[in-house]
N, CA, C and O atoms as a MOPAC input file, in Angstrom:
PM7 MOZYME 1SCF
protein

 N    213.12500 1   145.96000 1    42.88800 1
 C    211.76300 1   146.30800 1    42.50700 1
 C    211.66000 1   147.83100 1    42.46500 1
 O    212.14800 1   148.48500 1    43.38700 1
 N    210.95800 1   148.51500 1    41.28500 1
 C    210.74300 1   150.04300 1    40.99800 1
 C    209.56900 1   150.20500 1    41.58900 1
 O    208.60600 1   149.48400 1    41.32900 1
 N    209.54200 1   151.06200 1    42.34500 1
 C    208.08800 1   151.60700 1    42.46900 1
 C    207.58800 1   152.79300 1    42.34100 1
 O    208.47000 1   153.61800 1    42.58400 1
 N    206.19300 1   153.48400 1    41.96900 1
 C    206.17000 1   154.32500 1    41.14000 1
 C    205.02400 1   154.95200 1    41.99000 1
 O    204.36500 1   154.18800 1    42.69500 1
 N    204.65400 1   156.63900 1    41.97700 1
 C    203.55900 1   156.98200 1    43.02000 1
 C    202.35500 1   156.78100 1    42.43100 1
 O    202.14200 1   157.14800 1    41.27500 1
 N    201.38800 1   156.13300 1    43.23400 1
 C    199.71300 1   156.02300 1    43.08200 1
 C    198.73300 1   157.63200 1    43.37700 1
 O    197.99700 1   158.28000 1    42.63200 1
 N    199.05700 1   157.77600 1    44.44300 1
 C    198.30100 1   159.13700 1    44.96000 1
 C    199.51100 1   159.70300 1    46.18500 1
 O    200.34300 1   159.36900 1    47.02800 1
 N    198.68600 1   161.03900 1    45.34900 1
 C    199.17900 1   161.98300 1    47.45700 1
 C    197.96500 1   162.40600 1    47.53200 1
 O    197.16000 1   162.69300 1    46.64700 1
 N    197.86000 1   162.43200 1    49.16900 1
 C    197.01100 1   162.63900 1    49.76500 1
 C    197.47800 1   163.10300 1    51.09500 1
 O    198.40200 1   162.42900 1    51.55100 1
 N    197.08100 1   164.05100 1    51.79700 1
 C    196.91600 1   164.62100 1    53.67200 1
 C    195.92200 1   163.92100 1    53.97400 1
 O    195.62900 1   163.84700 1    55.16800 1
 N    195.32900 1   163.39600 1    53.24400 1
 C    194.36500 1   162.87900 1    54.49300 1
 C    194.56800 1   161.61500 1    54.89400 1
 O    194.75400 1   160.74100 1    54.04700 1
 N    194.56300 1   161.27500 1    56.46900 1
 C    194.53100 1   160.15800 1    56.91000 1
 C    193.80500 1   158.78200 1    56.85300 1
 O    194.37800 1   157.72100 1    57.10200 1
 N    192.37200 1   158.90100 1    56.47200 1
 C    191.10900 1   158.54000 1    56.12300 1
 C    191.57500 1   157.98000 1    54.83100 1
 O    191.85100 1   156.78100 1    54.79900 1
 N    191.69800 1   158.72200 1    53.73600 1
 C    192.21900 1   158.43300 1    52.64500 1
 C    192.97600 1   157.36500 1    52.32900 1
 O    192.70800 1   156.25100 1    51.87900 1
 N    194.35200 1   158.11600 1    52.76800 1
 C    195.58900 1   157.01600 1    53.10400 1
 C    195.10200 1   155.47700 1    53.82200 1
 O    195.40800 1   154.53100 1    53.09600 1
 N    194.60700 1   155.19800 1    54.73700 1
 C    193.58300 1   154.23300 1    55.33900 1
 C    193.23600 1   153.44800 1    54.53600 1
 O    193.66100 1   152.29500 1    54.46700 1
 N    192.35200 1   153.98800 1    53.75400 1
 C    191.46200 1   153.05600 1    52.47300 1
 C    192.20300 1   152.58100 1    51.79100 1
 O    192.52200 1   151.40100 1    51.65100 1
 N    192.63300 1   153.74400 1    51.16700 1
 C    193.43400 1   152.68300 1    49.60600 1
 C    194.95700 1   152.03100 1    50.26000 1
 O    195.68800 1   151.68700 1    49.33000 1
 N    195.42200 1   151.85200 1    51.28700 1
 C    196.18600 1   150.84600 1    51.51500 1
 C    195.82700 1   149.85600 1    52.03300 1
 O    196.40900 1   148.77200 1    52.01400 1
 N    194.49500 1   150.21200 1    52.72700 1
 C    193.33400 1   149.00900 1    52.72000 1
 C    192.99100 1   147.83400 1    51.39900 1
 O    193.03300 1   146.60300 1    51.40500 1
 N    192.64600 1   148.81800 1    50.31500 1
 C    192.23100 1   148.06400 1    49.33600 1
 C    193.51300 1   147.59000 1    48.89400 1
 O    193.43600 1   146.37000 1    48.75100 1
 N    195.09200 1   148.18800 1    48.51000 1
 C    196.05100 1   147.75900 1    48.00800 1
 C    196.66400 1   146.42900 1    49.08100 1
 O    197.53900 1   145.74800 1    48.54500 1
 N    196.48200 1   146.23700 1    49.75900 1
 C    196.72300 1   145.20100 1    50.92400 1
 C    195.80900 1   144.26600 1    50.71800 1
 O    196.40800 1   143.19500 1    50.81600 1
 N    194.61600 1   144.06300 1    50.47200 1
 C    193.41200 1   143.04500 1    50.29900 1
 C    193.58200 1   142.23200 1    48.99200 1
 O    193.14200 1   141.09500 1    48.82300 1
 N    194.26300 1   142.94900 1    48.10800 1
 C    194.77500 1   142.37100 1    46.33900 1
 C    196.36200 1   142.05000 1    46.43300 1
 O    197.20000 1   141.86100 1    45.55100 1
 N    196.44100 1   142.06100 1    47.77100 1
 C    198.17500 1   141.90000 1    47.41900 1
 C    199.00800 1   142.56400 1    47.02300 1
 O    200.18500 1   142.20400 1    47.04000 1
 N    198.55200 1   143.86600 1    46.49900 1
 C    199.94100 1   144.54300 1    46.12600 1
 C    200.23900 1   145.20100 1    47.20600 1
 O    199.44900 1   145.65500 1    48.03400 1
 N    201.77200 1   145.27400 1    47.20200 1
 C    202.57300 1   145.64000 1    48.33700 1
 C    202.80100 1   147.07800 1    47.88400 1
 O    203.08700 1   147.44600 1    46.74400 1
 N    202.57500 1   148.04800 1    49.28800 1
 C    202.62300 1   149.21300 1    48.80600 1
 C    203.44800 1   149.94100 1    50.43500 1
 O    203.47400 1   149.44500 1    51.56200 1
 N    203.94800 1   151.06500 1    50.00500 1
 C    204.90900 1   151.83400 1    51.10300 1
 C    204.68400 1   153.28500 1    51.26700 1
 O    205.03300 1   154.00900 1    50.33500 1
 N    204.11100 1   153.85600 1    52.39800 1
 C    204.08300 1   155.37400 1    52.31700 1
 C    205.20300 1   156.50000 1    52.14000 1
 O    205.67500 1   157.14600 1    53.07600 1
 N    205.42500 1   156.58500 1    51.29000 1
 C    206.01000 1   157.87600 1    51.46200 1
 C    206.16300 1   158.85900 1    52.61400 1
 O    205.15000 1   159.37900 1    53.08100 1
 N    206.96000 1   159.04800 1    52.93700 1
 C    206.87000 1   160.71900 1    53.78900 1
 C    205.83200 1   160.71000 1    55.06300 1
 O    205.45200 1   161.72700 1    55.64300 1
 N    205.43700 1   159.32500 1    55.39400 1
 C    205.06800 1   158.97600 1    56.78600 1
 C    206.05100 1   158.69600 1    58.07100 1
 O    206.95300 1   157.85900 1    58.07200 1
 N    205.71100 1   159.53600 1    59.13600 1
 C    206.38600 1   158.97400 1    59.87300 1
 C    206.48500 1   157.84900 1    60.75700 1
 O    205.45600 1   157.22100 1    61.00900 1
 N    207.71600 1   157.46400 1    61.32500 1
 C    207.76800 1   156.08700 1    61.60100 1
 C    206.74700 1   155.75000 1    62.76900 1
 O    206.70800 1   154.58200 1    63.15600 1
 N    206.13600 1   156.44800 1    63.20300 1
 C    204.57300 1   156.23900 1    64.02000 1
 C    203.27100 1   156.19600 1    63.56000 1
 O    202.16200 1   156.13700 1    64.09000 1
 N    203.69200 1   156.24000 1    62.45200 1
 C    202.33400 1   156.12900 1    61.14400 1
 C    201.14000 1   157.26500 1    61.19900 1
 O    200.12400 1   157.40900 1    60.51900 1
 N    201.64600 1   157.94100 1    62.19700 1
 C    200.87700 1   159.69800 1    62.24300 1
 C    201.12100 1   160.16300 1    61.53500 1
 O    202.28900 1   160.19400 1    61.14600 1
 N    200.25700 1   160.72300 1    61.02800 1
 C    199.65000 1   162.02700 1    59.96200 1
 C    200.00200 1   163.51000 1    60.14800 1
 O    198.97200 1   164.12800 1    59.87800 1
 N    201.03500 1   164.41900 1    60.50200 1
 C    200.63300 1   165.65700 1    60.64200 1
 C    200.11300 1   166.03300 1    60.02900 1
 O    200.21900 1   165.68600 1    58.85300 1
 N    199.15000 1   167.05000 1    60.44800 1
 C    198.27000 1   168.16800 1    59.58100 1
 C    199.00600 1   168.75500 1    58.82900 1
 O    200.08000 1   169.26600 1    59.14500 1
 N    198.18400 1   168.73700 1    57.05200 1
 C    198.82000 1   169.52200 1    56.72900 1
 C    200.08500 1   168.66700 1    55.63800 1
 O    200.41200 1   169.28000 1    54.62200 1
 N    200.56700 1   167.64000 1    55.83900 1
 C    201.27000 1   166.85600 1    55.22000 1
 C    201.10300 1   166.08700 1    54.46600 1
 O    200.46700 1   165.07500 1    54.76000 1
 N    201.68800 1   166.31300 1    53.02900 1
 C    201.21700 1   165.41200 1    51.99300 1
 C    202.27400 1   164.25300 1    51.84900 1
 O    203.49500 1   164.35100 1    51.96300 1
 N    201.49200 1   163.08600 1    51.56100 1
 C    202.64400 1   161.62700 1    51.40700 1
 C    202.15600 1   161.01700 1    50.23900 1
 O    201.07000 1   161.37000 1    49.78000 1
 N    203.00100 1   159.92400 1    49.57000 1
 C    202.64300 1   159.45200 1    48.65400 1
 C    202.17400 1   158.25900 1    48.96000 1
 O    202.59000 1   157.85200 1    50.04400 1
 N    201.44700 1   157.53900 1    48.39000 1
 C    201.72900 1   155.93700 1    48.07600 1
 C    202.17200 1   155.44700 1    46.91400 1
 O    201.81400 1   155.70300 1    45.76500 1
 N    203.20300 1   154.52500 1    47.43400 1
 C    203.94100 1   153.91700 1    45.97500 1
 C    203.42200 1   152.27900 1    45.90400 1
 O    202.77700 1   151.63400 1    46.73100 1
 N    203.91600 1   151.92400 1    44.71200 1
 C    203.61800 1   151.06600 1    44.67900 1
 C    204.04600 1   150.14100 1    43.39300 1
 O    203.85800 1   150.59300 1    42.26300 1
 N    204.63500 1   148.81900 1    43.58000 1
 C    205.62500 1   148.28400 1    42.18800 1
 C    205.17800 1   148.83200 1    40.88200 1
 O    203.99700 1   148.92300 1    40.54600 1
 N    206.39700 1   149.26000 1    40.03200 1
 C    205.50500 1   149.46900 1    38.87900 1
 C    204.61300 1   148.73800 1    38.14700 1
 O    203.53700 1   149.11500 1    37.68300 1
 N    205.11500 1   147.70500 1    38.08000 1
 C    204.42000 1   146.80300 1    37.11100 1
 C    203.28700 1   146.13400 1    37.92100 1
 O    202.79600 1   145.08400 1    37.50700 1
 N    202.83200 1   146.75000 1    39.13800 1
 C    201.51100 1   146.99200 1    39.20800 1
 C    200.43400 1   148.05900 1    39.42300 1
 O    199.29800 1   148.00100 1    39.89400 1
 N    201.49400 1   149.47900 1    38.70200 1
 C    200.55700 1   150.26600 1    39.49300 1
 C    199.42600 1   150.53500 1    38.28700 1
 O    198.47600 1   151.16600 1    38.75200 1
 N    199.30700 1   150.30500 1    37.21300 1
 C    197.65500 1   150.14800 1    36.18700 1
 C    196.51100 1   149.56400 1    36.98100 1
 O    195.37400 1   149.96400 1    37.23000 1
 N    197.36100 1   148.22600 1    37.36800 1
 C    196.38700 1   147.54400 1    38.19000 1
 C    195.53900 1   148.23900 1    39.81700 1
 O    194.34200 1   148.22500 1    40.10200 1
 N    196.67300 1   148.76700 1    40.58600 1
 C    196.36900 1   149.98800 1    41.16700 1
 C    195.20100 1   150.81100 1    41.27300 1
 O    194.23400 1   150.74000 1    42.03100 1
 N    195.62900 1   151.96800 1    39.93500 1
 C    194.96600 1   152.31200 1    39.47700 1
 C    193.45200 1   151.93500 1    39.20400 1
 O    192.52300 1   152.53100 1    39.75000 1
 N    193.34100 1   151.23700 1    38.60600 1
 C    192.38200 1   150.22100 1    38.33800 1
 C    191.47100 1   149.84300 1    39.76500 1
 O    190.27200 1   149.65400 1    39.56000 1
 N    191.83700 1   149.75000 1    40.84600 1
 C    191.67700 1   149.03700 1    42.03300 1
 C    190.59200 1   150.10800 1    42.65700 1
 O    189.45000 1   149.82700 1    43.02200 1
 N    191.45500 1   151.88900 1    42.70500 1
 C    190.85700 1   152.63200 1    43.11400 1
 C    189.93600 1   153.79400 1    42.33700 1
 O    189.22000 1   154.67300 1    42.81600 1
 N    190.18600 1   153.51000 1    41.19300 1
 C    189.45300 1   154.39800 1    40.25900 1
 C    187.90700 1   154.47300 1    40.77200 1
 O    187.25500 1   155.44900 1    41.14200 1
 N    187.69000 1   153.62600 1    40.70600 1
 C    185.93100 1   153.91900 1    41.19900 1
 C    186.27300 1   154.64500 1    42.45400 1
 O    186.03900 1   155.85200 1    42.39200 1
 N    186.72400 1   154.24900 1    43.47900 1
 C    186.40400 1   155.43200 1    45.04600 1
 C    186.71900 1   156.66200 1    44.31100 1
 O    185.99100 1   157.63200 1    44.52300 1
 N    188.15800 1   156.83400 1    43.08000 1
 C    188.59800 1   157.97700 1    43.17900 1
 C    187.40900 1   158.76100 1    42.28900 1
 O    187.48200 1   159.98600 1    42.19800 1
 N    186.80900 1   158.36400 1    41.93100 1
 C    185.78300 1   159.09200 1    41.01800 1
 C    184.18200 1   159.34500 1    41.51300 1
 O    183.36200 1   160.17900 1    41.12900 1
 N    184.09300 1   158.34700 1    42.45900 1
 C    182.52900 1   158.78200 1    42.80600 1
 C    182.41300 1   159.06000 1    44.09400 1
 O    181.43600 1   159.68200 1    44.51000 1
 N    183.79000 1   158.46700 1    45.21700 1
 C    183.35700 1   158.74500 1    46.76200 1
 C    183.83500 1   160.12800 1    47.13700 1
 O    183.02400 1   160.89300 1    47.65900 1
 N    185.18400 1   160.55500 1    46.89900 1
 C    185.79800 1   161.67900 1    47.36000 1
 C    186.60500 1   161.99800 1    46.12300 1
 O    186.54300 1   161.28100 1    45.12400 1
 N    187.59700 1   163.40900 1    46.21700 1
 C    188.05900 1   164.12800 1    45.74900 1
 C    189.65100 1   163.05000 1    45.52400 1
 O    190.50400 1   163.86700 1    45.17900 1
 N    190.02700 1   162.25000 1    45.55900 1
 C    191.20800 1   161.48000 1    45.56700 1
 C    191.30600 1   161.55500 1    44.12000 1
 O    190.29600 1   161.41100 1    43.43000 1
 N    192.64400 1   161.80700 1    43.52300 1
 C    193.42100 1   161.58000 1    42.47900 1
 C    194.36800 1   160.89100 1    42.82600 1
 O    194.96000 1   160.62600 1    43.87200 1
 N    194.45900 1   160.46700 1    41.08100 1
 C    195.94900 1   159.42600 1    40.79700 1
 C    197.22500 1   160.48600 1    40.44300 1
 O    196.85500 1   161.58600 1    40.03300 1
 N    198.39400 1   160.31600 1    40.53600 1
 C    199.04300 1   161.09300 1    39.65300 1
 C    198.35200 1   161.23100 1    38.75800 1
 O    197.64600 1   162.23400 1    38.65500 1
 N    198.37000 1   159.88600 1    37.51500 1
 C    197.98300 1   160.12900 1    36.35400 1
 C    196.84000 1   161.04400 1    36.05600 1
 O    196.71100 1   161.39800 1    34.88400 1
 N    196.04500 1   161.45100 1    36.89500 1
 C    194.53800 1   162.27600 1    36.85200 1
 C    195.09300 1   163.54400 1    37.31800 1
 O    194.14600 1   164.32600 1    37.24200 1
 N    195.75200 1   163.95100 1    37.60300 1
 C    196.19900 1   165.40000 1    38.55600 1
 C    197.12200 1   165.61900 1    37.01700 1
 O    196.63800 1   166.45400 1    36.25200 1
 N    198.03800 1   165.11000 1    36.69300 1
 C    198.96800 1   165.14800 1    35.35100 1
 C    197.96300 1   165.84800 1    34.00400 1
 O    198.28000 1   166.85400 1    33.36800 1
 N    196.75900 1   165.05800 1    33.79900 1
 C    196.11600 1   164.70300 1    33.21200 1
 C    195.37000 1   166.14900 1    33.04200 1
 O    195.18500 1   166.64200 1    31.92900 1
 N    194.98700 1   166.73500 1    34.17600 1
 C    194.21000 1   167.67200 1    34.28100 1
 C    195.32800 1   169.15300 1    34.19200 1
 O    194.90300 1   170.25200 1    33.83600 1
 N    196.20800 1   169.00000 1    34.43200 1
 C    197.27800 1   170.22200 1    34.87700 1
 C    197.86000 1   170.10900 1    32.85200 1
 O    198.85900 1   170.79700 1    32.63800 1
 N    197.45800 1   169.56200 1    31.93900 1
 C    198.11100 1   169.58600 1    30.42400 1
 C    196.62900 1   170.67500 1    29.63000 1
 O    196.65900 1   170.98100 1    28.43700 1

């Protein structure tokens, strides 16, 4: 299975939610660059990945938080904005 990054994020809060929501729909997802105590240092950015051939759906999942609750981007929106 390929998996492909959803977001980076430092924040813990963040990270929280949307593996919240990616866990509630079933897609199986893996942090990046977390350590094996699932602490956060300050300051540290991680990814979430997640199969490819679901990350539209993903996407899709968190687009609304990422657009009206907080500052969270997708790759594709950080990509998007940096062209």
């Amino acid at each position: 299975m390929t998996f492909e990054e959803l977001l980076e994020t430092r924040n813990q809060g963040e990270l929280a939610v949307v593996k919240s929501i990616l866990e509630s729909e079933g897609i199986p997802c893996f942090v990046q660059g977390e350590h094996s105590s699932g602490a956060l240092p300050f300051g540290v950015e991680v990814r979430i990945m997640v199969p490819a051939e679901r990350l539209e759906e993903a996407r899709d999942l968190i687009r609304d938080l990422t657009s009206s609750v907080s500052p969270f981007q997708t790759r594709d929106e950080t990509e998007d904005e940096s062209s």
